[in-house]
N, C-alpha and C positions, 0 to 999 in steps of 0.2 A: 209132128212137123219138125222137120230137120233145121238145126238151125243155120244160117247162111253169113259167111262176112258180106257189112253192108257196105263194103266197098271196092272187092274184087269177085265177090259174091259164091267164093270157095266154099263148101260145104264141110261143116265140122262133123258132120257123121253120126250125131245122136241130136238127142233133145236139149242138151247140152253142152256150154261151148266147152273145150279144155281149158284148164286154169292159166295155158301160153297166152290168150283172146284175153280182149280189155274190152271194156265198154264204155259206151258214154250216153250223155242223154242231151240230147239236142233238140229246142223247140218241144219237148214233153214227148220225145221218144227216145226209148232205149236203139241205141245203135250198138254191135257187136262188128268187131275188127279181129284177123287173123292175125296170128304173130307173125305173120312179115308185114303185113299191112302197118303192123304196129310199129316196127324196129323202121321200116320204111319213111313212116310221118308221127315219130317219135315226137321231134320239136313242136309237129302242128298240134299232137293230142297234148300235150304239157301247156303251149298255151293258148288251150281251150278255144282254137280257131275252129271255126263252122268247116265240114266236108267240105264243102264247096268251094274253099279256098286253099285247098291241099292239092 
């Protein structure tokens, strides 16, 4: 299973994301973000604001 950013839902192309992808764990799920997702709501992942508010 490929794995997907879960927030623009970009495909990172293997089973694994690239060391650029961050992750988080939200409500007791791993969440994965692309690095532009990343660089994009940089502030919101530092602090630790829920997806839903980005």
């Amino acid at each position: 299973m490929s794995v997907t950013c879960d927030f623009c839902g970009r495909p990172a192309g293997s089973d694994e994301p690239p060391l650029t992808w961050t992750s988080s764990v939200e409500r007791g799920r791993l969440l994965r973000f692309c690095d532009e997702c990343s660089r994009t709501h940089l502030r919101s992942l530092e602090a630790k604001l829920a997806t839903e508010w980005w």
